[in-house]
C-alpha positions as CSV (number, residue, x, y, z in Angstrom):
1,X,47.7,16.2,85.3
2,X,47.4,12.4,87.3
3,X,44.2,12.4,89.1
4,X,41.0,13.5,87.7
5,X,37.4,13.5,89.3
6,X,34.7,12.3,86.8
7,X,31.0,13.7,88.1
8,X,27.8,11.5,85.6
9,X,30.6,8.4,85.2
10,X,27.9,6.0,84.8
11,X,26.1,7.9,81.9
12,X,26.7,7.0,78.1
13,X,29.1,9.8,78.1
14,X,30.8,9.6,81.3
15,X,31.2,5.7,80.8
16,X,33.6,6.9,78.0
17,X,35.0,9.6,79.7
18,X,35.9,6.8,82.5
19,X,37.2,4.6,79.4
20,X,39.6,7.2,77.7
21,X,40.9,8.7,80.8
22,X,41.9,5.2,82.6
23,X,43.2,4.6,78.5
24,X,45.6,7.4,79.3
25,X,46.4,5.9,82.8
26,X,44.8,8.4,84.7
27,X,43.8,8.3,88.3
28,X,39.9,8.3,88.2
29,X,37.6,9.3,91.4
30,X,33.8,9.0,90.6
31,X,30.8,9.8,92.4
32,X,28.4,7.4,92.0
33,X,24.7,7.4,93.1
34,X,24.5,3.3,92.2
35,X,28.0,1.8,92.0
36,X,26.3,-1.5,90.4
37,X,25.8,1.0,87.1
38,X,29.5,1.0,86.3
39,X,31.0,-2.0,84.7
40,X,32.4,-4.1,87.2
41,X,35.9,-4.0,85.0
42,X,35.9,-0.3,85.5
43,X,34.6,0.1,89.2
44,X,37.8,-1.9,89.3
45,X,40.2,0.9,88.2
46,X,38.0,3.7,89.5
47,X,38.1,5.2,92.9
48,X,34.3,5.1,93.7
49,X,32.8,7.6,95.8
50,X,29.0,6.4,96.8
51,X,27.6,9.6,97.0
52,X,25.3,12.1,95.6
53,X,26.1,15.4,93.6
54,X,23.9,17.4,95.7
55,X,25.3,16.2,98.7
56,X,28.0,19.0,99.3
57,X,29.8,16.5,101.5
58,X,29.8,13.8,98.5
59,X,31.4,16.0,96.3
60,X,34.1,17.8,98.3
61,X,35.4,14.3,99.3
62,X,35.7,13.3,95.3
63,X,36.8,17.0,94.3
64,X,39.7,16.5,96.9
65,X,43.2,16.6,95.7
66,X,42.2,16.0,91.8
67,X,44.1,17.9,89.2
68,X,41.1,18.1,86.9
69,X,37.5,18.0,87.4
70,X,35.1,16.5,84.4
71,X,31.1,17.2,84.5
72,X,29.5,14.8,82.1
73,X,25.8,15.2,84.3
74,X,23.0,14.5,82.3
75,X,19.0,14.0,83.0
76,X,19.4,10.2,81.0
77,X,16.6,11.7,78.4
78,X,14.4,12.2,81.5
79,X,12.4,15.6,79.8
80,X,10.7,16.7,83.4
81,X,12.0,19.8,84.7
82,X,15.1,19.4,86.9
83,X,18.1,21.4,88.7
84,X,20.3,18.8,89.2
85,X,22.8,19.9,86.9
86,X,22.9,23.4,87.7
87,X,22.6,22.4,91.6
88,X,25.4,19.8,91.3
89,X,27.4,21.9,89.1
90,X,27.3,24.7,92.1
91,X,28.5,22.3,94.9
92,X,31.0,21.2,92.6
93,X,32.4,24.8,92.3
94,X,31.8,25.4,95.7
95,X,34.1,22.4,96.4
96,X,37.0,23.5,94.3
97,X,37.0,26.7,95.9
98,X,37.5,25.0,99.2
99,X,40.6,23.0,97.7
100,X,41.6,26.1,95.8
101,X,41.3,24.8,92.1
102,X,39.6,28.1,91.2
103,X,42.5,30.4,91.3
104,X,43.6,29.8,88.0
105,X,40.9,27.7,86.7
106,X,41.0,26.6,82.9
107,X,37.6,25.8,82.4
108,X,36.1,24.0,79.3
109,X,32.8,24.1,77.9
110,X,32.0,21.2,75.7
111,X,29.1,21.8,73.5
112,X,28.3,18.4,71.8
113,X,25.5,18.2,69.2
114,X,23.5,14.8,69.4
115,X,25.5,12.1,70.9
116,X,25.4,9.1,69.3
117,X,26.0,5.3,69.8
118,X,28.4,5.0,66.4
119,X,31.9,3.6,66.6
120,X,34.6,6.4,66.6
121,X,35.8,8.1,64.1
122,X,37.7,11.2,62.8
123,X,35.8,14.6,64.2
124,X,36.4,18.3,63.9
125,X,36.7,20.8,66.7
126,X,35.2,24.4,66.4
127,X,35.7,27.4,69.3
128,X,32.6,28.7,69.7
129,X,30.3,27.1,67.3
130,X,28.9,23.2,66.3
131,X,31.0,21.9,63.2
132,X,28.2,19.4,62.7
133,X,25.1,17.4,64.0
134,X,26.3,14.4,65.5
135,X,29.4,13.3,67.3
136,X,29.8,9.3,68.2
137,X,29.8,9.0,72.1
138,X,33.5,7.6,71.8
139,X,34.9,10.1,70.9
140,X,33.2,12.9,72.8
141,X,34.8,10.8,75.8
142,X,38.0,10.7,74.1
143,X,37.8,14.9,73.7
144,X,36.7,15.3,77.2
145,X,40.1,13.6,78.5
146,X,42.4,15.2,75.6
147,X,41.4,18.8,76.1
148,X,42.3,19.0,79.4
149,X,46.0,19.4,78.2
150,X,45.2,21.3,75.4
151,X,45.9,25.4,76.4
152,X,44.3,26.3,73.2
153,X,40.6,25.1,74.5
154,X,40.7,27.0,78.0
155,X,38.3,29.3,78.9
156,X,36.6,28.4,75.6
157,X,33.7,26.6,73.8
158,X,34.1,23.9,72.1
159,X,31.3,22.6,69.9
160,X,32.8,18.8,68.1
161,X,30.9,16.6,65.3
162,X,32.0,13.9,63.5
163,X,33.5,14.4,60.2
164,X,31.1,13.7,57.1
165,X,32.7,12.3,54.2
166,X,32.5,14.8,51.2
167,X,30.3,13.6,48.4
C-alpha cells in the first residue's frame, strides 16, 4: 500500500491522519472543501482535491487509483442534525465500486472514545469493545495509518484508549 485517499483531512483527526501517513511516506490525496484549512507545510505534500464529499464527482476523482481509502468525517462538534457522514460515506463506496476496491475490501471500523488534544502516548487496542475513555488525537492518527497493514483488524472493530498508568 503507496497511495492512500484521506476524506475529513482538515479535521483534528484527519490533520493527524495526514501527519502519520505522509510520516510513513505515503502518497496522500485529500478532498478538501477549504484548502486554506490544511497547513500550508502539509498542502505541500498532499495531493489536494478542492471538492466536496457529496459531490459524487469530487470523490470518484480522489478515490481513483488509491490503495486505501481513510474516512476521518466529522460534524466539528456541530450538534444539529446532519447526513453528511452517512451521505459522504455512500458516494465514497459508490466510488470504490466504480474503481473496483470493493471486491475484496478489508474494511476497518475505528471506534475511538473521546478524542483528545494530549501528546501521544502508549494505547491499547480492543476488537470489538472500548479499552478506555480517552485516546490522544496523535495517536488515533497514528492507528488510522498502521492498521491498514495490519490483517488482524479487517473486517473488525476496533475500539483504542490510551493506557492509564496503574495506581
Amino acid at each position: 500500500m503507496k497511495k492512500i485517499a484521506i476524506f475529513g483531512a482538515t479535521g483534528m483527526t484527519g490533520l493527524c491522519t495526514v501527519e502519520a501517513a505522509l510520516k510513513l511516506g505515503l502518497e496522500v490525496r485529500a478532498l478538501l472543501r477549504d484548502p486554506s484549512r490544511m497547513p500550508e507545510e502539509l498542502r505541500k505534500q498532499v495531493e489536494v482535491v478542492t471538492g466536496d464529499v457529496l459531490v459524487k464527482e469530487d470523490v470518484d476523482k480522489v478515490v481513483e487509483g488509491r490503495d486505501a481509502i481513510v474516512v476521518t468525517l466529522g460534524t466539528r462538534n456541530d450538534l444539529a442534525p446532519t447526513t453528511i457522514m452517512s451521505d459522504g460515506l455512500r458516494n465514497i463506496l459508490s466510488a470504490m465500486e466504480k474503481n473496483n476496491a470493493t471486491k475484496s475490501l478489508n474494511w476497518i471500523a475505528v471506534m475511538p472514545p473521546h478524542i483528545a488534544g494530549t501528546p501521544s502516548g502508549d494505547y491499547s487496542v480492543e476488537i470489538g469493545s472500548s479499552p478506555g475513555r480517552a485516546i490522544s488525537k496523535f495517536d488515533l492518527g497514528k492507528f488510522m495509518i498502521e492498521c491498514l497493514s495490519k490483517p488482524e483488524y479487517y473486517k473488525q472493530r476496533c475500539g483504542l484508549a490510551t493506557k492509564v498508568p496503574a495506581p
